[in-house]
C-alpha positions as CSV (number, residue, x, y, z in Angstrom):
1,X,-55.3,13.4,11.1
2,X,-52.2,13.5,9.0
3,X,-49.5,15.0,11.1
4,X,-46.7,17.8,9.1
5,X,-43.6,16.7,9.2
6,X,-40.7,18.8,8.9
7,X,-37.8,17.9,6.5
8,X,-34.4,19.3,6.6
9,X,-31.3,17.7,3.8
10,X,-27.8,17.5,3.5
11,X,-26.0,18.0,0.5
12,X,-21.8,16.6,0.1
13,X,-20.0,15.2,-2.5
14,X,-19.9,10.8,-3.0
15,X,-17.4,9.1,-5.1
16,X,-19.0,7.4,-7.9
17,X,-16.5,5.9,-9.6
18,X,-12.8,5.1,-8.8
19,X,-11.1,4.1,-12.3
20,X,-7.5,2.4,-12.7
21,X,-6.9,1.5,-16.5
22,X,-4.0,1.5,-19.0
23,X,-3.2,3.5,-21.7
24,X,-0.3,1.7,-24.6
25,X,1.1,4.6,-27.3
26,X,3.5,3.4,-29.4
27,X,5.3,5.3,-32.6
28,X,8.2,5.2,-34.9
29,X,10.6,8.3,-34.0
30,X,13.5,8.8,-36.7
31,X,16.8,9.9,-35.9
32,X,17.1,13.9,-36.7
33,X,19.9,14.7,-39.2
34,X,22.1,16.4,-36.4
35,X,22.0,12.9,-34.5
36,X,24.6,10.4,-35.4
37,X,23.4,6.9,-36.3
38,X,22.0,4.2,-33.5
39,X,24.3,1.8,-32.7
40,X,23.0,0.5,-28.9
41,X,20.2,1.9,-26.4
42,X,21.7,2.9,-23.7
43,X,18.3,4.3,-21.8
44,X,15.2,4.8,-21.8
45,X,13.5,7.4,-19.6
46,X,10.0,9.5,-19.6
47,X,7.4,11.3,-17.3
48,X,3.8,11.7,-18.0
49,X,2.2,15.3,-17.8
50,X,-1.2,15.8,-17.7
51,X,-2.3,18.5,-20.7
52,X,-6.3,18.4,-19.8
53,X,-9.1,16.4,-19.0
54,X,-12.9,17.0,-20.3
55,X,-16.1,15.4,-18.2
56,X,-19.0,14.5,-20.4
57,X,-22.2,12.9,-20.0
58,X,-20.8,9.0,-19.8
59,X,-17.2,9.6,-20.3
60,X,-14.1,10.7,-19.1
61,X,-11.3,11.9,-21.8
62,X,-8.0,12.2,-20.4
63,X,-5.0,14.6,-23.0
64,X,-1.3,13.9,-21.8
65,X,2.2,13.8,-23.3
66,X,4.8,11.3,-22.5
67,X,7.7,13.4,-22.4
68,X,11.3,10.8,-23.3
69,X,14.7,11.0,-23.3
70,X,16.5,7.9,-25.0
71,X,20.6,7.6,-24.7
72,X,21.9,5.9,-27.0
73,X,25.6,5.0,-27.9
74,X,27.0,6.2,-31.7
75,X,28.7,4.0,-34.3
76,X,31.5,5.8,-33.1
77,X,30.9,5.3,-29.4
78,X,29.9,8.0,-28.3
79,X,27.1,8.8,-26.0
80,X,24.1,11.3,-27.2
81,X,20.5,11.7,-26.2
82,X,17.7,12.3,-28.3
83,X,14.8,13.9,-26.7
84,X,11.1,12.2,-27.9
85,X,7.6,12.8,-27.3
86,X,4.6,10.8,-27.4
87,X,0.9,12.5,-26.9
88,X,-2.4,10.4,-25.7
89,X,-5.9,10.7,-25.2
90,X,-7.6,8.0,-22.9
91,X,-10.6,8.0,-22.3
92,X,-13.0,5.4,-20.1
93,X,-17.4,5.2,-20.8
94,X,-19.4,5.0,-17.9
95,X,-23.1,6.2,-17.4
96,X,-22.3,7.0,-13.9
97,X,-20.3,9.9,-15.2
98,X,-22.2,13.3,-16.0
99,X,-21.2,16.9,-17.3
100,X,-21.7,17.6,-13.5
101,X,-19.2,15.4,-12.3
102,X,-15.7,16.6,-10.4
103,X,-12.5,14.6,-11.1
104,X,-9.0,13.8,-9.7
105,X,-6.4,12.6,-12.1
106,X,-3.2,11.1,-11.8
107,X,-0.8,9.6,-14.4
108,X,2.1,7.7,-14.2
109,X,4.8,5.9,-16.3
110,X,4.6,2.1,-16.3
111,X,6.9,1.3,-18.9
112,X,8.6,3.5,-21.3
113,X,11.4,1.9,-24.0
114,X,12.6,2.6,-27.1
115,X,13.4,-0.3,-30.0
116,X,16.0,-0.4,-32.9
117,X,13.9,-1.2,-36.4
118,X,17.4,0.5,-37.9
119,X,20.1,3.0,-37.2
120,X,18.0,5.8,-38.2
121,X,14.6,4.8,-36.4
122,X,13.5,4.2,-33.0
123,X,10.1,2.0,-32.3
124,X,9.4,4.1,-29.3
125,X,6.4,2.2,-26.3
126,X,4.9,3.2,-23.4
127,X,2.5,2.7,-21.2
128,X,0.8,5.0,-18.8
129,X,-1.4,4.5,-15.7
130,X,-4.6,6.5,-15.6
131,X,-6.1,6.7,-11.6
132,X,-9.3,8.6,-11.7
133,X,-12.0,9.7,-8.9
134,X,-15.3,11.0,-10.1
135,X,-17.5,12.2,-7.6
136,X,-21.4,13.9,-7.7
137,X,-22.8,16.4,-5.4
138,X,-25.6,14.2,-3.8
139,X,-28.1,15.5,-1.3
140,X,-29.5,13.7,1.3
141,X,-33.3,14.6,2.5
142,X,-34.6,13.2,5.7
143,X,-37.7,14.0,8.3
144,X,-35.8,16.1,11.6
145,X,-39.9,16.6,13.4
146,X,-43.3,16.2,13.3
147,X,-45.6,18.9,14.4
148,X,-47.5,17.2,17.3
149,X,-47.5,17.8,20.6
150,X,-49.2,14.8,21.8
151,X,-46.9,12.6,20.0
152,X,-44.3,11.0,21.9
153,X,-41.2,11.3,19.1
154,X,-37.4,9.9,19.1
155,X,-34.9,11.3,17.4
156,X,-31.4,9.9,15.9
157,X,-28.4,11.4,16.2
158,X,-26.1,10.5,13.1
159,X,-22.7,11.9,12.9
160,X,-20.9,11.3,9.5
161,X,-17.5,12.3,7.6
162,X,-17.8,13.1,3.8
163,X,-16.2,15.3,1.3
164,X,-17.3,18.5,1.4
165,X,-14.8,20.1,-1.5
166,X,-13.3,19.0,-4.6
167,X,-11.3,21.6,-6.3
168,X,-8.3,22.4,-8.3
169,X,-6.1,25.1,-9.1
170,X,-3.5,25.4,-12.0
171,X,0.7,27.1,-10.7
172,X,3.8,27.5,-12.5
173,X,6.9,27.2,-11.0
174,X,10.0,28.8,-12.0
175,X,13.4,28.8,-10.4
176,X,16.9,29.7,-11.4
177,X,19.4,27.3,-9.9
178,X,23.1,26.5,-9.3
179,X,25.2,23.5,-9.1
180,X,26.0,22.3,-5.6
181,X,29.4,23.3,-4.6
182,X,31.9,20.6,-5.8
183,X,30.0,19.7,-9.2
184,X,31.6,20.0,-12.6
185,X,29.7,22.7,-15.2
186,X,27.2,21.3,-17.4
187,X,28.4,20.7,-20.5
188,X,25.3,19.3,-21.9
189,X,22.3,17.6,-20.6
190,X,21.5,14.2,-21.4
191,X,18.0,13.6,-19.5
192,X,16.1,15.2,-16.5
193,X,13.3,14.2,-14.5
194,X,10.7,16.0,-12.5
195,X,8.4,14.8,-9.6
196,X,6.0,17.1,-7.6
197,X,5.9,15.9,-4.0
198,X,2.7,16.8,-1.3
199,X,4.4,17.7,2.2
200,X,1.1,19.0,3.9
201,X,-2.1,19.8,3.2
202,X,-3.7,22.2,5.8
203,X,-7.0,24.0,6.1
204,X,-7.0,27.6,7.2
205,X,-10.8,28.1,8.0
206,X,-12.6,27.4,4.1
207,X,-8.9,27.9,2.7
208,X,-6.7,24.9,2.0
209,X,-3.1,25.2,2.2
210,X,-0.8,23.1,-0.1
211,X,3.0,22.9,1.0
212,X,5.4,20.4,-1.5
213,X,8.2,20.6,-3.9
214,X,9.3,19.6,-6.7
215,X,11.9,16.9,-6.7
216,X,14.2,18.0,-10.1
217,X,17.1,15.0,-11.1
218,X,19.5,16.3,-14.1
219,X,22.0,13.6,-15.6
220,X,24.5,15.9,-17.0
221,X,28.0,15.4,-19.2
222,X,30.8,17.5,-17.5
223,X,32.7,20.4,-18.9
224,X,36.1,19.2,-17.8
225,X,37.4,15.6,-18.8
226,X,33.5,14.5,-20.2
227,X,32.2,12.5,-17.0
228,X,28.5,11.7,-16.4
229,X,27.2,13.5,-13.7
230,X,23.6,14.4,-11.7
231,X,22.4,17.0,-9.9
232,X,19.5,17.0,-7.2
233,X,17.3,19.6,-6.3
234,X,14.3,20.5,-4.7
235,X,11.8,23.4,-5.1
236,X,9.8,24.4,-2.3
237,X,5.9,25.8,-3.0
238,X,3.3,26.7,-1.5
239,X,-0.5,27.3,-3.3
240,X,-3.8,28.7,-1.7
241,X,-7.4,27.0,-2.9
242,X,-10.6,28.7,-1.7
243,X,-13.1,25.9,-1.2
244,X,-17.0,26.2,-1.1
245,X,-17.6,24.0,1.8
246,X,-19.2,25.9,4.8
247,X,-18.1,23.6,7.7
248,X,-15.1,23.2,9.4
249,X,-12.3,21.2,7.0
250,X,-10.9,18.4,9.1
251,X,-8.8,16.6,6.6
252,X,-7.9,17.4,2.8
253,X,-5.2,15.7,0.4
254,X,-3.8,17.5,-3.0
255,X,-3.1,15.0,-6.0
256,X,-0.4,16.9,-7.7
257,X,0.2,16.3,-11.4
258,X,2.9,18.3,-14.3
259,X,1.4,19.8,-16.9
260,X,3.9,21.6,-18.7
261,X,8.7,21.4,-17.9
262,X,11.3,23.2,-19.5
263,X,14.9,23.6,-18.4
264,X,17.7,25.3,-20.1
265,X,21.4,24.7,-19.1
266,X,23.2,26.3,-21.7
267,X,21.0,26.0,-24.8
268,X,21.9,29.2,-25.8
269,X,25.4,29.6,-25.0
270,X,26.8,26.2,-25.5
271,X,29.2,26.8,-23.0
272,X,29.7,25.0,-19.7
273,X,27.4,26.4,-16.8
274,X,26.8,26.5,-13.3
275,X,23.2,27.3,-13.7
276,X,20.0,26.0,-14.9
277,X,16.6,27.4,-15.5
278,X,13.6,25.4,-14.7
279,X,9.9,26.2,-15.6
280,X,7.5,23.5,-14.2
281,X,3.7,23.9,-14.7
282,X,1.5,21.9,-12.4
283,X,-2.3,21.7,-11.7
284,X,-3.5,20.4,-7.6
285,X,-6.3,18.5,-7.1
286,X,-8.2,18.8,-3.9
287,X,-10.0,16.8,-1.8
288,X,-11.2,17.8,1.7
289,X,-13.5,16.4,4.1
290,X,-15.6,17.6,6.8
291,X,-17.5,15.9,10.3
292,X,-21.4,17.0,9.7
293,X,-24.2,16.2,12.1
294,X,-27.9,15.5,11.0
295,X,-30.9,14.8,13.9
296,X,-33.6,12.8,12.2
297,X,-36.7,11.6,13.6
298,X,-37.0,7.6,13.4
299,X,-40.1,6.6,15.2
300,X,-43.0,7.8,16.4
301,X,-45.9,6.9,18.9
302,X,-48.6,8.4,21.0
303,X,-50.2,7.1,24.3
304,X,-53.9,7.9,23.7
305,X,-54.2,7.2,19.6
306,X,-53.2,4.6,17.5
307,X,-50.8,5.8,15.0
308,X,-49.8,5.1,11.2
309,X,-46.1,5.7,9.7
310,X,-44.6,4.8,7.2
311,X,-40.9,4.5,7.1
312,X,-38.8,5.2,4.3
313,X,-35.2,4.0,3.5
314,X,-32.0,7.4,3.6
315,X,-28.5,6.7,3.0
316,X,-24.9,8.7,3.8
317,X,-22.0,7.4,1.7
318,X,-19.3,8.3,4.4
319,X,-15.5,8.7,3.3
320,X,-12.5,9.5,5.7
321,X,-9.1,9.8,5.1
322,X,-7.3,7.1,6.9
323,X,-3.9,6.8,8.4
324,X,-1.2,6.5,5.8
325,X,1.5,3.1,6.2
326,X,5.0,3.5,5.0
327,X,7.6,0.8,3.8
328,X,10.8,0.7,2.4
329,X,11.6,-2.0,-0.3
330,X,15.0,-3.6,-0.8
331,X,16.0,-4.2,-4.3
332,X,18.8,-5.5,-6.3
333,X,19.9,-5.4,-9.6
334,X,22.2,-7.3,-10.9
335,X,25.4,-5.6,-12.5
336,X,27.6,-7.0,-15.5
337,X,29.8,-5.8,-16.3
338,X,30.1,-4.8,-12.5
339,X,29.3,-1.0,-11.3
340,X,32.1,1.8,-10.5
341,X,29.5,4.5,-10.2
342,X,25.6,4.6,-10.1
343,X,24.8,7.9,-11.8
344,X,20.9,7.9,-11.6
345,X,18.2,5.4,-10.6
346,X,14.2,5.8,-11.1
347,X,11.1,3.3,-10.9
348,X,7.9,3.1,-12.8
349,X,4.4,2.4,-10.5
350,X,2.3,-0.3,-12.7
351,X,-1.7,-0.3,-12.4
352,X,-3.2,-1.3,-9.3
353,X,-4.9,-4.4,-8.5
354,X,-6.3,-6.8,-5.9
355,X,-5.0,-10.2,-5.3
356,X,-6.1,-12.3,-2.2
357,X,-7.3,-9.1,0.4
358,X,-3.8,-7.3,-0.7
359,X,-3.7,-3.9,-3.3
360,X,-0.4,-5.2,-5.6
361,X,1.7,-2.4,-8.0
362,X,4.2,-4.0,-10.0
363,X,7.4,-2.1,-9.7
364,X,10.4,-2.1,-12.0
365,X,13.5,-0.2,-11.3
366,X,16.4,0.8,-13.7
367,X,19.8,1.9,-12.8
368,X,22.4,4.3,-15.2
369,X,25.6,3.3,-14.2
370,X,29.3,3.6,-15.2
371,X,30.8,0.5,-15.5
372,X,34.6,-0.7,-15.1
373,X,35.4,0.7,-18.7
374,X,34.3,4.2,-18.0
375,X,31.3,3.4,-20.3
376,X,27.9,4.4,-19.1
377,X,25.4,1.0,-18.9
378,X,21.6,0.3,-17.8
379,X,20.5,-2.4,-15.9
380,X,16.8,-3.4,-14.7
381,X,14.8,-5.1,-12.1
382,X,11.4,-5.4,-11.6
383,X,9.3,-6.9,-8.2
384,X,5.7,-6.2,-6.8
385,X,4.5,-4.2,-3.5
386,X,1.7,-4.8,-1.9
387,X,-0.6,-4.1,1.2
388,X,-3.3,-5.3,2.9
389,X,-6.6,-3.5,2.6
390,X,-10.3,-4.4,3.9
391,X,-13.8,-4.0,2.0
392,X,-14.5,-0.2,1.5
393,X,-11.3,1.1,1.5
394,X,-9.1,2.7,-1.3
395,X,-5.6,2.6,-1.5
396,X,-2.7,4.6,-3.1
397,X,0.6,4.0,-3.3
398,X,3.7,6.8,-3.5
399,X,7.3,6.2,-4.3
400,X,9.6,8.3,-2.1
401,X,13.3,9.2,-3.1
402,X,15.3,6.4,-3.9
403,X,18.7,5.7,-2.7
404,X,21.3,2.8,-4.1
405,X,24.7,1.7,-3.3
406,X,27.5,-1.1,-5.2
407,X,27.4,-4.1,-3.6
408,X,29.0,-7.5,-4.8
409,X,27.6,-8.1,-8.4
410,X,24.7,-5.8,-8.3
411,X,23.1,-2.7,-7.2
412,X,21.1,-2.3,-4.2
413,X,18.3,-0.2,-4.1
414,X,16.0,1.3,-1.3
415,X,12.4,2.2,-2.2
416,X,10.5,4.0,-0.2
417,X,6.7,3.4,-0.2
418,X,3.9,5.5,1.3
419,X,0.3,4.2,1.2
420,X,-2.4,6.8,1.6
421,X,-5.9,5.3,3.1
422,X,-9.4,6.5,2.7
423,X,-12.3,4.5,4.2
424,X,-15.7,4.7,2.3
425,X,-19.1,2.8,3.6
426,X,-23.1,3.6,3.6
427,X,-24.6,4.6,6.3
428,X,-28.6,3.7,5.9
429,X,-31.2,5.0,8.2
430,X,-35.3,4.6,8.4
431,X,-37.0,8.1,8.8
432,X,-40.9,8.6,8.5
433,X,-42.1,9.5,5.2
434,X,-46.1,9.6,6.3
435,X,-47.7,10.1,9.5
436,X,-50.9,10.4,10.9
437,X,-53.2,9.8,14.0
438,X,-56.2,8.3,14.4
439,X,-58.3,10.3,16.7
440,X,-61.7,8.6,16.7
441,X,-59.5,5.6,17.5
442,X,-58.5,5.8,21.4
443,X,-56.4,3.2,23.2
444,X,-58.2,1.2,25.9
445,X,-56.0,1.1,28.8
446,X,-58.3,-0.3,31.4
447,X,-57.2,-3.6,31.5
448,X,-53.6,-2.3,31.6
449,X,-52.6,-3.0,35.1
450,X,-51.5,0.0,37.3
451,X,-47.7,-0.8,37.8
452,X,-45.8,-3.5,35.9
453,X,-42.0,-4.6,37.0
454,X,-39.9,-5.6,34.6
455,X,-36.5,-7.3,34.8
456,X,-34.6,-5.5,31.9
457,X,-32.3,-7.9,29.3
458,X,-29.7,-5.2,28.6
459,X,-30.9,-4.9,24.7
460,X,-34.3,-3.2,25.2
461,X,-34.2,0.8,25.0
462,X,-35.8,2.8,27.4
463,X,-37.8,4.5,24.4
464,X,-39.1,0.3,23.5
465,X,-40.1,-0.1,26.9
466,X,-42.1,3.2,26.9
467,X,-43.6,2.0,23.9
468,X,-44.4,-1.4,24.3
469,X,-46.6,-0.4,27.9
470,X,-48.0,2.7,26.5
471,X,-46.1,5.3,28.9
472,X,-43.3,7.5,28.6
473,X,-39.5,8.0,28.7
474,X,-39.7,11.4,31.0
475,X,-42.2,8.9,33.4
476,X,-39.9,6.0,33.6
477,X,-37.3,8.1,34.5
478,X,-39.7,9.4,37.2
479,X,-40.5,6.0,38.5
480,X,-36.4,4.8,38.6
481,X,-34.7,7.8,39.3
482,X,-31.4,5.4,38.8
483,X,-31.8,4.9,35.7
484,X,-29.1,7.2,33.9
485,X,-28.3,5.6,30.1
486,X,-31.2,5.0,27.2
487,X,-30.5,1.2,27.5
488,X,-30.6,-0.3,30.9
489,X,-27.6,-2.8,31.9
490,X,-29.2,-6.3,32.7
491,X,-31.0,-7.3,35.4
492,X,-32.1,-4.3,36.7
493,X,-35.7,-3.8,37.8
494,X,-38.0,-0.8,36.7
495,X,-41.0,0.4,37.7
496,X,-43.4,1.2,34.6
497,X,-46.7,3.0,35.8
498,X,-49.7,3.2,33.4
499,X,-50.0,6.6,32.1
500,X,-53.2,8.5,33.4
């Protein structure tokens, strides 16, 4: 007799594919006719924003803009920017990838720089770091019964984390701000730099709760007497994302990316100013994960029939969000001539990569800073950060506002590092797939002895014991009323009676 099962199935999303590549754009910019000739780069300095990404069947296309700003010093001397842009399409091929598919996508500057070919043309590289996570909605079907009653059955309790939402939702953030008190007017901008920052990430039932800023750097000339300046500032937001998943949200994490900046000084007025106006578009990624529960059955017996099952082979792909490590990185950059002034300092984040059990960034650092003649000069460094990691686990690391001081012959700097965990593995499990009894086929148990005492081992289940002597659980129990815990410690004896 074949016995009806009953199936139940659980449906999450699985990462697929976790993709770290490069992407070089290179171009010849020329010198606009309002610009005085090249004589020297000064700096060199750009941010990647995000314009769109498409999902396919087998690929991933990924639109950006390199938005640059190179200084450069005149024939005569004098200091002028010359704002540059540089747009790319990546894009990376893999079957694993369908029209389905949900994505998180970062970019970040590697290396940006901008080459003399002659005093009216810049060579202008860079290289940007593409992270992506694809993931699939998977379902996962599994046996939870049989309809029986004179089947003895056990059940497994399996509890799992996975992602239960992947999301994102587009914001624009726009702010008019003042100087701090004590800084000069703007007389005109030379470069600025934006970075959106993740504070918190918080579920509020099927809700999730973003809180960051955005991090805004201006390098400014001053109205009075001409010196180079900067300006920090930092824009509080807060953005609302309605997820689909139905149980509770115990962790989530945002992956915040730029997709649009302006800011205007005094582009109109050409007067020195107090204020600025900053526009900032940005897109949030999502990613949250929930605790589920599934009961499956996983074996099957009964104590008057033989019985036929046949197992089949279930897997979870389980991912939680680890606890993040932090760091802070001691730099220095050496100085000649030698430093009055630092005026701004950044770092570009190379492509990940795994060296000997460790996740390893490359890191270089530049410095703006105003040297012993008054005249503004770059400098540059470069070193590696890295951090341990085991099998199924993915790593991210996040630079954190960056602080330098003058010492003797250089610039010191101090990097802060924040490395953001998640732990993937599979969980397999055996569930029954067919079974059935055999009812003209009865167990002869008259040669079974009445009572057997065994002397238990401290591996064998309660359930194996029933099993193996053709009784039950609930009767064991019956016969050692000590017996509290579905393995027995060793060396206790039990009484197993034949079932009648």
């Amino acid at each position: 007799m074949e016995i009806k099962l009953n199936k139940d199935s659980i449906s999450y999303y699985s990462k697929v594919l976790c993709i770290e590549f490069s992407q070089e754009e290179t171009a010849e910019n020329i010198v606009p006719d309002t610009l005085p000739d090249i004589a020297t780069v000064v700096d060199a300095d750009a941010m990647a924003v995000l314009r769109g990404k498409d999902i396919s069947d087998g690929r991933l296309t990924v639109n950006g803009m390199v938005f640059g700003y190179i200084l450069y010093r005149s024939e005569e001397g004098e200091l002028r920017r010359m704002p540059v842009q540089l747009p790319f399409s990546a894009h990376w091929d893999n079957s694993s990838i369908s029209q389905n598919s949900r994505s998180t996508v970062k970019l970040t500057v590697s290396s940006f720089e901008g080459r003399i070919i002659n005093s009216r043309k810049l060579l202008l590289r860079a290289e940007v770091a593409v992270s992506a996570e694809i993931f699939h909605m998977v379902t996962c079907e599994y046996t939870s019964g049989a309809e029986c009653e004179q089947l003895e059955l056990l059940k497994e309790t399996i509890n799992f984390s996975h992602i239960c939402a992947v999301g994102e939702r587009t914001f624009n953030i726009s702010e008019d701000l003042q100087l701090p008190a004590g800084k000069p007017q703007i007389d005109s901008v030379l470069k600025y730099r934006a970075k959106l920052c993740c504070n918190e990430v918080k579920a509020v039932g099927s809700r999730l709760v973003v809180k960051g800023n955005a991090a805004l750097c201006v390098i400014y000339k001053a109205g009075d007497g001409g010196e180079f300046c900067s300006a920090d500032f930092t824009i509080p937001f807060s953005q609302i994302y309605d997820t689909d998943c139905s149980n509770e949200i115990t962790a989530a994490e945002a992956v915040l990316m730029l997709t649009g900046i302006y800011l205007d000084a005094n582009e109109t007025t050409a007067e020195p100013t107090s204020s600025i106006k900053i526009e900032i578009g940005a897109v949030a990624q999502f990613c949250a994960w929930s605790e589920s529960q599934i009961n499956c059955l996983c074996d099957a017996y009964s104590t008057q029939n033989e019985v036929t099952m046949i197992l089949g082979s279930s897997k979870l792909n389980e991912s939680k969000s680890g606890a993040a490590r932090d760091e802070i990185i001691s730099l220095v950059i050496n100085t000649q001539p030698s430093a009055k002034g630092v005026t701004d300092v950044y770092t570009y984040l190379g492509k990940q990569r795994m060296e000997n059990g460790a996740c390893v960034w490359p890191l270089s650092a530049k410095v703006l800073y105003e040297g012993e003649d008054e005249k503004m000069i770059s400098a540059s460094g470069g070193a590696e950060i890295r951090t341990a990691t085991e099998a199924g686990t993915h790593v991210s690391a996040e630079i954190g506002e960056i602080s330098g001081k003058i010492i003797s012959g250089g610039i010191e700097l101090r990097i802060p590092v924040k490395y953001s965990i998640v732990i993937e593995e599979e969980i397999g499990f055996a569930t029954p797939e067919e079974l059935s009894v055999d009812e003209d086929c009865v167990k002869d148990i008259s040669r079974q002895p009445s009572i057997v005492v065994i002397k238990t081992d401290g591996c064998t289940s309660l359930w194996s014991m029933a099993k193996q002597f053709n009784t039950t659980i609930s009767a064991i129990n019956e016969a050692n009323p000590g017996v509290c815990c579905s393995i027995p410690e060793k060396g206790e004896l039990l009484l197993i009676a034949k079932k009648r």
